[in-house]
PyMOL Python script that loads the backbone (N, CA, C, O; Angstrom):
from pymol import cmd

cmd.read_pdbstr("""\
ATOM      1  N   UNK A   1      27.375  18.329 -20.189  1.00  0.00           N
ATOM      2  CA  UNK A   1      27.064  17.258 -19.261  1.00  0.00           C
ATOM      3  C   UNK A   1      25.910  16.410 -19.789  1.00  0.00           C
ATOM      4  O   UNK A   1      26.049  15.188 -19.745  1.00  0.00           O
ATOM      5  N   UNK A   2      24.734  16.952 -20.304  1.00  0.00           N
ATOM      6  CA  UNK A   2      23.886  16.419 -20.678  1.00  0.00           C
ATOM      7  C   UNK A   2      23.622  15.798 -22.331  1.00  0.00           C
ATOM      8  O   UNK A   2      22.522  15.460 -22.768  1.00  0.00           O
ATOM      9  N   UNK A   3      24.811  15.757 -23.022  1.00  0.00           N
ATOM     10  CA  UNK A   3      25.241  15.319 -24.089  1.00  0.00           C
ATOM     11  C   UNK A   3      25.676  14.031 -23.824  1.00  0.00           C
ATOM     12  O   UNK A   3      25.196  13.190 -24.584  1.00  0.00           O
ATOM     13  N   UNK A   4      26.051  13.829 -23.409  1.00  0.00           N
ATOM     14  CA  UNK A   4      26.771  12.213 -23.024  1.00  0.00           C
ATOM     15  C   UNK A   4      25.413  11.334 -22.547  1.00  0.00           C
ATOM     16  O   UNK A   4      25.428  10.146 -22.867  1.00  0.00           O
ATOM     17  N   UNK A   5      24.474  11.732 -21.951  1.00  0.00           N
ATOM     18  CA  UNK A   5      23.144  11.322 -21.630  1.00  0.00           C
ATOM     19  C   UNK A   5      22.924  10.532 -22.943  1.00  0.00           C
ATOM     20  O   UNK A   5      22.892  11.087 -24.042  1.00  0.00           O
ATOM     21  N   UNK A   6      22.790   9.332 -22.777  1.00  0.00           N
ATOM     22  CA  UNK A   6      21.504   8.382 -23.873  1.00  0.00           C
ATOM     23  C   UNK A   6      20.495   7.879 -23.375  1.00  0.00           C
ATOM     24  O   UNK A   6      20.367   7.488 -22.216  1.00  0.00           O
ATOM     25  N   UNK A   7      19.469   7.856 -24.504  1.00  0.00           N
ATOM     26  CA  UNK A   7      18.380   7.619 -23.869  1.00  0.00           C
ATOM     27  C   UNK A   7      18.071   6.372 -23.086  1.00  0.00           C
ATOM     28  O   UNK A   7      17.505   6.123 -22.022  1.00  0.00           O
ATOM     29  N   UNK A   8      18.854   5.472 -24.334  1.00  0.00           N
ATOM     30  CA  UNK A   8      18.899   3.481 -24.005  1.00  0.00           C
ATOM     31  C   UNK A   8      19.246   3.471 -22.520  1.00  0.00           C
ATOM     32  O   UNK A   8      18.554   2.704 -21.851  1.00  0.00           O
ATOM     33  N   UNK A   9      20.184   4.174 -21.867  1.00  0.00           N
ATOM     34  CA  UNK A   9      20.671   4.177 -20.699  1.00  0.00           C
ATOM     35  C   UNK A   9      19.904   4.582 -19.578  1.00  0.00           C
ATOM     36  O   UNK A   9      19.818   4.112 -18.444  1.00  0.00           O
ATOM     37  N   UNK A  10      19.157   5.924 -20.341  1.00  0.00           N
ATOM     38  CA  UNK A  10      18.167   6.312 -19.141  1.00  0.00           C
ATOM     39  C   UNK A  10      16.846   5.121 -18.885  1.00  0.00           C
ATOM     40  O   UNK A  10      16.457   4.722 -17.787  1.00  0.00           O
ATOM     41  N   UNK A  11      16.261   4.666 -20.392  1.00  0.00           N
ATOM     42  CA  UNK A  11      15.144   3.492 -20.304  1.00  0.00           C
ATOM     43  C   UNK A  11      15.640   2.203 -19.494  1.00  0.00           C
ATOM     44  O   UNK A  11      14.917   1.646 -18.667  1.00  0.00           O
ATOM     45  N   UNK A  12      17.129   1.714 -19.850  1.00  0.00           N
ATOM     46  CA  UNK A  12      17.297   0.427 -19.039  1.00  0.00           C
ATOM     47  C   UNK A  12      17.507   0.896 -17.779  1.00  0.00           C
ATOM     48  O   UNK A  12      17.201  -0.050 -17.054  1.00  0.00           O
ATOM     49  N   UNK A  13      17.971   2.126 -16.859  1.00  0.00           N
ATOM     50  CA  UNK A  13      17.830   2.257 -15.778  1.00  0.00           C
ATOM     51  C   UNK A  13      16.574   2.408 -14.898  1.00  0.00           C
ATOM     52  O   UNK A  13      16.589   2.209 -13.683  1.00  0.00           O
ATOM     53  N   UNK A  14      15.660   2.716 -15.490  1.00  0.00           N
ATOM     54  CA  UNK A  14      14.424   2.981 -15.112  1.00  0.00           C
ATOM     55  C   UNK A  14      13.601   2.021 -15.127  1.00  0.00           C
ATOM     56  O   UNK A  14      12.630   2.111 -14.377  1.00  0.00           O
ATOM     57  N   UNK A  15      13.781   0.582 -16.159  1.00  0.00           N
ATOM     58  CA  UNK A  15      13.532  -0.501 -16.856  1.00  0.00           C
ATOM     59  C   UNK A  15      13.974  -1.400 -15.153  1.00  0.00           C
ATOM     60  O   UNK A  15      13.117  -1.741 -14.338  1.00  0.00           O
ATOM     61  N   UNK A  16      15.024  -1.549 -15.034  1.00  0.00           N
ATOM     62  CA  UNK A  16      15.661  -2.179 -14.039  1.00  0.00           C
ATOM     63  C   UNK A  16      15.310  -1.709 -12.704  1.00  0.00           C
ATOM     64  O   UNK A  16      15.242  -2.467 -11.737  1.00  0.00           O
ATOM     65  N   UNK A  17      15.060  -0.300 -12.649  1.00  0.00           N
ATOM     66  CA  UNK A  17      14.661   0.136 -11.103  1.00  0.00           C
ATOM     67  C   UNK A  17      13.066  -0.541 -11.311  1.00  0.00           C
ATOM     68  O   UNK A  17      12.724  -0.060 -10.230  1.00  0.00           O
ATOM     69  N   UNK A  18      12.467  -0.876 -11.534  1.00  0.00           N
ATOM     70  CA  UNK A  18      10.947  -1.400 -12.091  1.00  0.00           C
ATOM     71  C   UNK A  18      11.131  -2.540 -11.239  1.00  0.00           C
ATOM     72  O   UNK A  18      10.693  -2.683 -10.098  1.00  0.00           O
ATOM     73  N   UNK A  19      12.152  -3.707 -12.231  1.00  0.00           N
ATOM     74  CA  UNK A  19      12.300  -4.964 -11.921  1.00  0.00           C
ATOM     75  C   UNK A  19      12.986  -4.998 -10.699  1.00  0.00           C
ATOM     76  O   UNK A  19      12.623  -6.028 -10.131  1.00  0.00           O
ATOM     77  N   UNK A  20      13.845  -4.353  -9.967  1.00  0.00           N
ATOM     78  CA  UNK A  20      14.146  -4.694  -8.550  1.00  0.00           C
ATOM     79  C   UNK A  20      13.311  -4.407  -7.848  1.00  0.00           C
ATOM     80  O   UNK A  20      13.087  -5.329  -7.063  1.00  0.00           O
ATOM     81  N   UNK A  21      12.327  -3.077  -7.614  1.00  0.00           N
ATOM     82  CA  UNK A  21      11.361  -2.615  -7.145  1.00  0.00           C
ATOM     83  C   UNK A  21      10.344  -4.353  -6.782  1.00  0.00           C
ATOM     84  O   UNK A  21      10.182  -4.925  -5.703  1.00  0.00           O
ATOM     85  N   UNK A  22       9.811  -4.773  -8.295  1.00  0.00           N
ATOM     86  CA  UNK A  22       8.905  -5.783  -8.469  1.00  0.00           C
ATOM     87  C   UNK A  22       9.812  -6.720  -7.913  1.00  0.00           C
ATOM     88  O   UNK A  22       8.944  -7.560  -7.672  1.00  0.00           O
ATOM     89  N   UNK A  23      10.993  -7.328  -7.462  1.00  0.00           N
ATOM     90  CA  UNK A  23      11.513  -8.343  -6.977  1.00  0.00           C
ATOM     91  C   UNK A  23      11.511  -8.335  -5.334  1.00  0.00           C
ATOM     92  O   UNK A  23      11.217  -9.336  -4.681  1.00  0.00           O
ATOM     93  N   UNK A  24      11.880  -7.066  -4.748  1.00  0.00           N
ATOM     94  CA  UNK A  24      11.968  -6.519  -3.274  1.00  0.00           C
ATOM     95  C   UNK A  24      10.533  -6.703  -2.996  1.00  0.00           C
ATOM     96  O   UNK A  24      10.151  -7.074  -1.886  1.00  0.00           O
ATOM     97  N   UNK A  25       9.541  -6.398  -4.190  1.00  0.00           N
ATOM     98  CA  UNK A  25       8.013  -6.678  -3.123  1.00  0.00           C
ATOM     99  C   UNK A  25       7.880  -8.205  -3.235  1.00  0.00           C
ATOM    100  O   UNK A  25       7.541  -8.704  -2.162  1.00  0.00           O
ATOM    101  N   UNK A  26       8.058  -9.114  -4.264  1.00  0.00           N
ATOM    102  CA  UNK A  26       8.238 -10.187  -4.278  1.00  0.00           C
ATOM    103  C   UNK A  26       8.137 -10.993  -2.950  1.00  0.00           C
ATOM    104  O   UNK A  26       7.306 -11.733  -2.423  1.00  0.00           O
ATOM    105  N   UNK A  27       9.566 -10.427  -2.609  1.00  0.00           N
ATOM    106  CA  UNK A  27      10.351 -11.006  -1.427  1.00  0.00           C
ATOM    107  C   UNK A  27       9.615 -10.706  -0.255  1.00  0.00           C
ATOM    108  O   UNK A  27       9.412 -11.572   0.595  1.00  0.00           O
ATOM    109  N   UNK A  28       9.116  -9.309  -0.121  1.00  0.00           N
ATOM    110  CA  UNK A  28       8.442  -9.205   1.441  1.00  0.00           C
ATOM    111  C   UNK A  28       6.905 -10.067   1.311  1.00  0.00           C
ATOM    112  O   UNK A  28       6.353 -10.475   2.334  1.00  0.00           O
ATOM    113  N   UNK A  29       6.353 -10.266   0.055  1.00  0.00           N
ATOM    114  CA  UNK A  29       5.018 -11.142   0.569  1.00  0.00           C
ATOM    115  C   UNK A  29       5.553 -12.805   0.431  1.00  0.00           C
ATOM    116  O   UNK A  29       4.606 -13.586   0.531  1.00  0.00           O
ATOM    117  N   UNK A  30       6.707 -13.374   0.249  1.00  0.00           N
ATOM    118  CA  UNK A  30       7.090 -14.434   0.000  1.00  0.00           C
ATOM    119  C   UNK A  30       7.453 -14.681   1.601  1.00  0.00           C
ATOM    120  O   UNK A  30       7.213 -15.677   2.284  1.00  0.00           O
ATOM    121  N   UNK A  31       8.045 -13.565   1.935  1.00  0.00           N
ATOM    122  CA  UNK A  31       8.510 -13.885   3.780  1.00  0.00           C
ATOM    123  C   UNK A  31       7.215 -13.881   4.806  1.00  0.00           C
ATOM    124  O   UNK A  31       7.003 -14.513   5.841  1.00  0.00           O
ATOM    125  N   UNK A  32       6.488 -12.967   4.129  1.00  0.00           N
ATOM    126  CA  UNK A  32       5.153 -12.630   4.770  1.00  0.00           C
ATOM    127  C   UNK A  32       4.359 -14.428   4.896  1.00  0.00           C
ATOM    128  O   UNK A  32       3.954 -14.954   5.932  1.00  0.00           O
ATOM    129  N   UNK A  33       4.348 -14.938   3.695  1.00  0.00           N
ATOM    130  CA  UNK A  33       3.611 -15.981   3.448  1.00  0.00           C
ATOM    131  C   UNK A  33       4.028 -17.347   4.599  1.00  0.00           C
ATOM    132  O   UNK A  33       3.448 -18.119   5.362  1.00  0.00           O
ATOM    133  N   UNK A  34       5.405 -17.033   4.130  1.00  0.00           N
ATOM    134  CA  UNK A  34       6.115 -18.408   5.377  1.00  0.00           C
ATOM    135  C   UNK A  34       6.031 -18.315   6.753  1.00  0.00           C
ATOM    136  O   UNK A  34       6.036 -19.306   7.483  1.00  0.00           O
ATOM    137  N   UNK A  35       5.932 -16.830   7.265  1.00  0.00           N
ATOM    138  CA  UNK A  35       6.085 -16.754   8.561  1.00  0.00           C
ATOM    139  C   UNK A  35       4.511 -17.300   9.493  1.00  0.00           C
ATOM    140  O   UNK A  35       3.465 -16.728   9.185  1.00  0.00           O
ATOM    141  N   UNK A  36       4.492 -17.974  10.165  1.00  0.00           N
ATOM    142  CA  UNK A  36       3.726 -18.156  11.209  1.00  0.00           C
ATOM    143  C   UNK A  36       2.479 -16.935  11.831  1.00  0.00           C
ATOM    144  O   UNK A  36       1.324 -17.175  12.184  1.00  0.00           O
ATOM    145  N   UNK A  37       3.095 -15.802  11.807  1.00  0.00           N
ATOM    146  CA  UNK A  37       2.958 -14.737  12.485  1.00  0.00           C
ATOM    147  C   UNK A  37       2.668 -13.832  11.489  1.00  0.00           C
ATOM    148  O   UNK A  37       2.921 -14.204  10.343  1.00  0.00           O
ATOM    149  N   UNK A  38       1.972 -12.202  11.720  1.00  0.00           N
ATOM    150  CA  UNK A  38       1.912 -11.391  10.815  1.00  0.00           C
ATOM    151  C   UNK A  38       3.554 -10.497  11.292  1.00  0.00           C
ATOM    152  O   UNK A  38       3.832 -10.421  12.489  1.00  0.00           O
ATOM    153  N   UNK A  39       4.477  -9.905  10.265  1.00  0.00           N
ATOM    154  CA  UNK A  39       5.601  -9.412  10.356  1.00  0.00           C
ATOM    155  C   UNK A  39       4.900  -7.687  10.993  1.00  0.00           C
ATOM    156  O   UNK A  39       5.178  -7.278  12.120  1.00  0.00           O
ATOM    157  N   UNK A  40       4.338  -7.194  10.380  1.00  0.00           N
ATOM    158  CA  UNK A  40       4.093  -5.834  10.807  1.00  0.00           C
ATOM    159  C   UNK A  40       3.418  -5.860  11.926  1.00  0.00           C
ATOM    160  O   UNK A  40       3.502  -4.813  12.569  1.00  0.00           O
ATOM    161  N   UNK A  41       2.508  -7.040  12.577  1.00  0.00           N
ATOM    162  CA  UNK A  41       2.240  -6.561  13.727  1.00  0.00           C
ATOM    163  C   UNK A  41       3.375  -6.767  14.923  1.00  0.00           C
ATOM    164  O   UNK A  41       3.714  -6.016  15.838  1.00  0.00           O
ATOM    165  N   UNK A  42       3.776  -7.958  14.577  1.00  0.00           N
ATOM    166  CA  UNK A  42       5.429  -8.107  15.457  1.00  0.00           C
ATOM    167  C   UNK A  42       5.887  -6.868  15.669  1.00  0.00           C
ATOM    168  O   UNK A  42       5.729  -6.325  16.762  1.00  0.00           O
ATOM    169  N   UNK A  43       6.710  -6.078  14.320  1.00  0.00           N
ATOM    170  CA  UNK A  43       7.506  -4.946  14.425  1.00  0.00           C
ATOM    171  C   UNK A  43       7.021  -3.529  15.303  1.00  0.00           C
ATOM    172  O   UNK A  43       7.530  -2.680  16.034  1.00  0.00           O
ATOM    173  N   UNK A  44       5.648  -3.890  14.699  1.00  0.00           N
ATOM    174  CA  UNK A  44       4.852  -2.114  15.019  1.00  0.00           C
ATOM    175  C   UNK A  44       4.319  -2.261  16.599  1.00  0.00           C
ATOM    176  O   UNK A  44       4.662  -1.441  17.450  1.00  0.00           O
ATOM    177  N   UNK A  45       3.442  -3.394  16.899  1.00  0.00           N
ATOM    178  CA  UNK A  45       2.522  -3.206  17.913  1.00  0.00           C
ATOM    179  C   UNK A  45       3.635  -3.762  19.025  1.00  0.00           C
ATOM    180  O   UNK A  45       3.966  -3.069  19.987  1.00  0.00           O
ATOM    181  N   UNK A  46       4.041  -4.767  18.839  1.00  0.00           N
ATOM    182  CA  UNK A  46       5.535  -5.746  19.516  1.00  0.00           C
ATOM    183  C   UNK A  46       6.386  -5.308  19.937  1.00  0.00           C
ATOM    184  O   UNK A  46       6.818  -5.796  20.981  1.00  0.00           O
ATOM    185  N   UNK A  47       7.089  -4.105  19.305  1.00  0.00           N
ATOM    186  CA  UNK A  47       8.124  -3.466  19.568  1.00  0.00           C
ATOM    187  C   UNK A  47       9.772  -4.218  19.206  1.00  0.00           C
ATOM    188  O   UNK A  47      10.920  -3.821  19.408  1.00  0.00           O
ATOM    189  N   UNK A  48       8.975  -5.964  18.342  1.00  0.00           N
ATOM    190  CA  UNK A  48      10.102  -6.935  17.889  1.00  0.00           C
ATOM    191  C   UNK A  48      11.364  -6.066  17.195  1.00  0.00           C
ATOM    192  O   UNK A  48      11.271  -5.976  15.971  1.00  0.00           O
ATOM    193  N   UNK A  49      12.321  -5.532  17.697  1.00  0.00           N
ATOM    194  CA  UNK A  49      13.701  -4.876  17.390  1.00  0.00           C
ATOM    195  C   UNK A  49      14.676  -5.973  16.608  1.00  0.00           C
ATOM    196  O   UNK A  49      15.425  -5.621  15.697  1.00  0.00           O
ATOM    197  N   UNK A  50      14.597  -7.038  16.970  1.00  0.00           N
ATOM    198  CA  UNK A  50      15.238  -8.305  16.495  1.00  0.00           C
ATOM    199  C   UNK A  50      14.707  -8.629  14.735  1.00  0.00           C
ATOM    200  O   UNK A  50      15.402  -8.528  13.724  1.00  0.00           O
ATOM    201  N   UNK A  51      13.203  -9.049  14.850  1.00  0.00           N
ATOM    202  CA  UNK A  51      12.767  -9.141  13.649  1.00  0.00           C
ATOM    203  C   UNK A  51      12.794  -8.329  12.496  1.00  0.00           C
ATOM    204  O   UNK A  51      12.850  -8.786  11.354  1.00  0.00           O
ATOM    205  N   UNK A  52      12.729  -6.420  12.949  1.00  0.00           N
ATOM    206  CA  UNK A  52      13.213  -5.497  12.507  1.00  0.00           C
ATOM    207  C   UNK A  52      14.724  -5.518  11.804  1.00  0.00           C
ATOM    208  O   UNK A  52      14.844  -5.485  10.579  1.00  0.00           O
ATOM    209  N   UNK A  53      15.420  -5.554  12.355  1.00  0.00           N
ATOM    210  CA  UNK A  53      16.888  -6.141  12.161  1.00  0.00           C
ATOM    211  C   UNK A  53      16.884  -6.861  10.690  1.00  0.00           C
ATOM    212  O   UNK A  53      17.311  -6.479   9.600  1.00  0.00           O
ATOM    213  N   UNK A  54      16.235  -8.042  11.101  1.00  0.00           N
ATOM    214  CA  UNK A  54      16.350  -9.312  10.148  1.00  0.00           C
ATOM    215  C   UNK A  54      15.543  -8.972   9.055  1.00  0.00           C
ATOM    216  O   UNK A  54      15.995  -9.625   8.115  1.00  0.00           O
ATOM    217  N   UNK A  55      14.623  -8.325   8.681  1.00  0.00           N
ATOM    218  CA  UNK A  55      14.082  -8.630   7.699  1.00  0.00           C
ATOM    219  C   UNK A  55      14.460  -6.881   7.389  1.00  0.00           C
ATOM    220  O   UNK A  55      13.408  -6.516   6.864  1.00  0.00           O
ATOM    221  N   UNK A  56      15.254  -5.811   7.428  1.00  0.00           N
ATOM    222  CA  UNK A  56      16.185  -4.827   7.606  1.00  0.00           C
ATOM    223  C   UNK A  56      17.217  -5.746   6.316  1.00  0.00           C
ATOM    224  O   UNK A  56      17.248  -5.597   5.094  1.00  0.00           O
ATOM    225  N   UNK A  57      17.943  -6.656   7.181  1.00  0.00           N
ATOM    226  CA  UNK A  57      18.791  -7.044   6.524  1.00  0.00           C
ATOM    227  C   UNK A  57      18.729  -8.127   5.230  1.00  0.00           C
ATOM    228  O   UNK A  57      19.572  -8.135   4.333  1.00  0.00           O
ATOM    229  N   UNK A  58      17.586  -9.027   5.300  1.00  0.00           N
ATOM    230  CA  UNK A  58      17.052  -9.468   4.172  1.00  0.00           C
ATOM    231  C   UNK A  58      16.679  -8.252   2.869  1.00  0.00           C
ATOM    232  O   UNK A  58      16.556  -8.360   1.649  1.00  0.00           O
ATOM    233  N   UNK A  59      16.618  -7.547   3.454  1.00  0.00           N
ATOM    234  CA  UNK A  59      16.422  -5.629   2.191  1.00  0.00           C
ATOM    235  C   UNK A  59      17.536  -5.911   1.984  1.00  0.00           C
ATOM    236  O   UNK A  59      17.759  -6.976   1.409  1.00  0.00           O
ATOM    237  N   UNK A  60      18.573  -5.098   2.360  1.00  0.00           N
ATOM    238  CA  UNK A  60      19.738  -4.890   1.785  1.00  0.00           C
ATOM    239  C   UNK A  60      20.387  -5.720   0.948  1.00  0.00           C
ATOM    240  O   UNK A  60      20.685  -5.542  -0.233  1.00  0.00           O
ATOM    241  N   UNK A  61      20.723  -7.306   2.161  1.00  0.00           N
ATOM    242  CA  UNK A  61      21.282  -8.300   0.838  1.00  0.00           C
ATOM    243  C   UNK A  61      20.474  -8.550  -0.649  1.00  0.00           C
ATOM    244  O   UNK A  61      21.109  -8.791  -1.675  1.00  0.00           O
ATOM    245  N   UNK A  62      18.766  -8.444  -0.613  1.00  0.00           N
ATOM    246  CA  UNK A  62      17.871  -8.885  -2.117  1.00  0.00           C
ATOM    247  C   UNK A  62      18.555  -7.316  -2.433  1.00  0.00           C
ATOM    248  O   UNK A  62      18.964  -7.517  -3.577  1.00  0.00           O
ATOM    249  N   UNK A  63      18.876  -6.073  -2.160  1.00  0.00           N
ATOM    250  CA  UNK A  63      19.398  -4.821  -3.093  1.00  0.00           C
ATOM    251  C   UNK A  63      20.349  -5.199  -3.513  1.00  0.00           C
ATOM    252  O   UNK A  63      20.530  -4.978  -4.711  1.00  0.00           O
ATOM    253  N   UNK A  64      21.410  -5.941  -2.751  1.00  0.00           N
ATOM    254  CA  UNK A  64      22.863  -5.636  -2.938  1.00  0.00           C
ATOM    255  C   UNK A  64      22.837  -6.947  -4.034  1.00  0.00           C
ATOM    256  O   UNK A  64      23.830  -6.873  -4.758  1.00  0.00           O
ATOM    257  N   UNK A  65      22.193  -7.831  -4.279  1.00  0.00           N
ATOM    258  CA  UNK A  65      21.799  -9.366  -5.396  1.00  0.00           C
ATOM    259  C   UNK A  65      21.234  -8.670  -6.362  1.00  0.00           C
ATOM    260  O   UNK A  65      21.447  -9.174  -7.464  1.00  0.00           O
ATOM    261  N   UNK A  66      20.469  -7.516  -6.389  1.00  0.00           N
ATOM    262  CA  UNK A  66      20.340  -7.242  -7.743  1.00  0.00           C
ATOM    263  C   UNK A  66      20.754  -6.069  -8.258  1.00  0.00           C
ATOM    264  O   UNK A  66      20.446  -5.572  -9.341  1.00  0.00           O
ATOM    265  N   UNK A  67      21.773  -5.481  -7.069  1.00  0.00           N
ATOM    266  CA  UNK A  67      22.629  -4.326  -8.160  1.00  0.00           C
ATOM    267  C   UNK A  67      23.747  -4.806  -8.714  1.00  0.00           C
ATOM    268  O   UNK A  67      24.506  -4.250  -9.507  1.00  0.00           O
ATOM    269  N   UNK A  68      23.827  -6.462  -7.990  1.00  0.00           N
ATOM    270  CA  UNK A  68      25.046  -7.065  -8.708  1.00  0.00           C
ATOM    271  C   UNK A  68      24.328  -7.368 -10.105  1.00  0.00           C
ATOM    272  O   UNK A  68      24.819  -6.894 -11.129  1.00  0.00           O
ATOM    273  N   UNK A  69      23.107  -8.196 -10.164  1.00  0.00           N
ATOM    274  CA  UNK A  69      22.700  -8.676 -11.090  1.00  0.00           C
ATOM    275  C   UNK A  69      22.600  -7.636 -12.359  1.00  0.00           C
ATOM    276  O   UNK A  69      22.645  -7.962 -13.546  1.00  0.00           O
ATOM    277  N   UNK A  70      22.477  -6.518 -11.916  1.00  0.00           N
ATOM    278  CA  UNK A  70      21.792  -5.506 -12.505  1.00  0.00           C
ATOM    279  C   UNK A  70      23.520  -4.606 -13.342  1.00  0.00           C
ATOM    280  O   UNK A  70      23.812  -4.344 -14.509  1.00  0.00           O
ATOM    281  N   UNK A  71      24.086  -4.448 -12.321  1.00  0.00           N
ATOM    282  CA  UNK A  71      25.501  -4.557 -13.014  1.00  0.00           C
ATOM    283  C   UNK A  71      26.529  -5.486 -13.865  1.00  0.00           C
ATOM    284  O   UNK A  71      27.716  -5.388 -14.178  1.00  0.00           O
ATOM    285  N   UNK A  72      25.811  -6.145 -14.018  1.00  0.00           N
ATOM    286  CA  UNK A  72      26.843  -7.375 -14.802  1.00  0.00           C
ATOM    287  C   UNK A  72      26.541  -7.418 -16.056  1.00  0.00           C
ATOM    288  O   UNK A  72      27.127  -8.199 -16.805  1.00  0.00           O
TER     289      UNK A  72
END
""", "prot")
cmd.dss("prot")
cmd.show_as("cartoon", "prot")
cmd.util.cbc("prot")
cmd.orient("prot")
């Protein structure tokens, strides 16, 4: 099992979990910056379930954009 393992494969995966990592934080101080409001006090002190949601789902789609990116 562990014969088929290369290394190039293990470095660009680890290489790439880096760069999505660094893109996903990107994104939350880029949303952070535009919004009016602070996001964590909305969610935490607020009990905002809605905003939760949305920026929930802003995660997933920036994951699901760069496991495409990241797969191609």
């Amino acid at each position: 099992m562990f014969d088929t393992i290369i290394l190039a494969e293990v470095v660009s995966t680890i290489v790439y979990s880096a760069i999505g990592l660094g893109l996903m934080a990107a994104v939350w101080m880029l949303i952070s910056w535009l919004t009016p409001f602070p996001i964590v006090k909305e969610i935490e002190e607020d009990q905002n379930s809605a905003l939760a949601i949305l920026v929930g789902a802003v995660f997933v789609a920036m994951a699901i954009i760069i496991a495409a990116v990241i797969l191609s």
